[in-house]
Every structure is written in C-alpha cells, then in structure tokens.
N, C-alpha and C positions, 0 to 999 in steps of 0.2 A: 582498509576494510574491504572484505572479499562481499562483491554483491551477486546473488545469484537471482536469477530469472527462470521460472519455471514454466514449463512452456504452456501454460494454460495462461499465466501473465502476458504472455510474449501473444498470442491469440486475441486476447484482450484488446491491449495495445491497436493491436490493427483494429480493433471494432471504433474506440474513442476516436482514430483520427479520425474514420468515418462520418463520425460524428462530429466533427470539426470543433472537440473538446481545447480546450489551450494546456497541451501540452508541457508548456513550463511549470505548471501549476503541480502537478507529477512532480517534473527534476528537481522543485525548489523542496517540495517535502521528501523525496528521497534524499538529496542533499544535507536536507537538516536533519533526516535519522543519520547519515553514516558521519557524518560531523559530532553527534551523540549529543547534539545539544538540543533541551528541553523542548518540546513540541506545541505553540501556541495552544490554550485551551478551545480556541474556534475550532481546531479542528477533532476535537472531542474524542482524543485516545483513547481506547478501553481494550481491555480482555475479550477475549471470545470466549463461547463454550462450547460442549458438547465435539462433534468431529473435530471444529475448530480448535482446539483447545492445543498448543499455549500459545496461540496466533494471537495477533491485534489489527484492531481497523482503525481506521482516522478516514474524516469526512472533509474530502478533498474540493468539493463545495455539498450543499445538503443532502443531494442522491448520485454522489459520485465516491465512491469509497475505496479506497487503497488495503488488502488485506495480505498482512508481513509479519514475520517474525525474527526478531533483533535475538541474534547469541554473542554476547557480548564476550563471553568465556572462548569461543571458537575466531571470535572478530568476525562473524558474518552478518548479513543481511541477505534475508530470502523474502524474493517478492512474489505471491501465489496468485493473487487475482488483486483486477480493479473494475471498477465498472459501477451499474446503481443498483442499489437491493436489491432489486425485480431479477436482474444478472445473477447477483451471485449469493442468494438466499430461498 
C-alpha cells in the first residue's frame, strides 16, 4: 500500500516530537490501517464532515487525533494532519 504524507502532516509531525508525544503510538495505528485490519474501538473511528468530508479521524490517545483517508480501490493511504482538536479544528 502506497502511503502519502501531506505536508501539512509532515509539519505536524515535527510539532508532536516537540512535544515529546510517543511516537510509536502514530506507527502502530498507521501500521494497523495499511495492514487493513479493523481498528480497535478505543480509538473511536468516524467520518468527518463538511471540508473534511470523506476523511476519517481516530483518537490516537483522547486529544491527540490522526486525520486520513483509506482508498482502498487506489491501495492508498493519505495522511493530512495529526495533532489535538485545538490544532486541527
């Protein structure tokens, strides 16, 4: 699976380390999207709307959120932002 990074994700990225977030916590749920295997409920998948729309987010601990969109038909993964609501809402 082709994963893309958009550079507003890749921006992000640098804010978290700053933040001295744990990082694997990231690889292990990207890992489990491109693997395509179902997504624990903890981390509370949903749709978005609006601009968002047909993105999804998962809550990579409670205000740290991952926002992606899976094209399964393309075999991609695009990752647009991460960070905590107050970031990217």
């Amino acid at each position: 699976m082709e994963i893309i990074q958009k550079s507003r994700f890749l921006k992000d990225i640098k804010k978290i380390k700053k933040q001295n977030k744990k990082l694997d916590k990231l690889k292990n749920v990207i890992e489990t999207l491109v693997s395509k295997k179902k997504l624990p409920d903890k981390l509370k998948p949903h749709p978005l709307i609006g601009d968002w729309r047909p993105c999804w987010d998962i809550h990579i601990e409670p205000d740290w959120l991952l926002i992606y969109y899976l094209d399964k038909e393309a075999d991609q993964l695009t990752l647009y932002r991460t960070g905590s609501h107050a970031d990217l809402f």
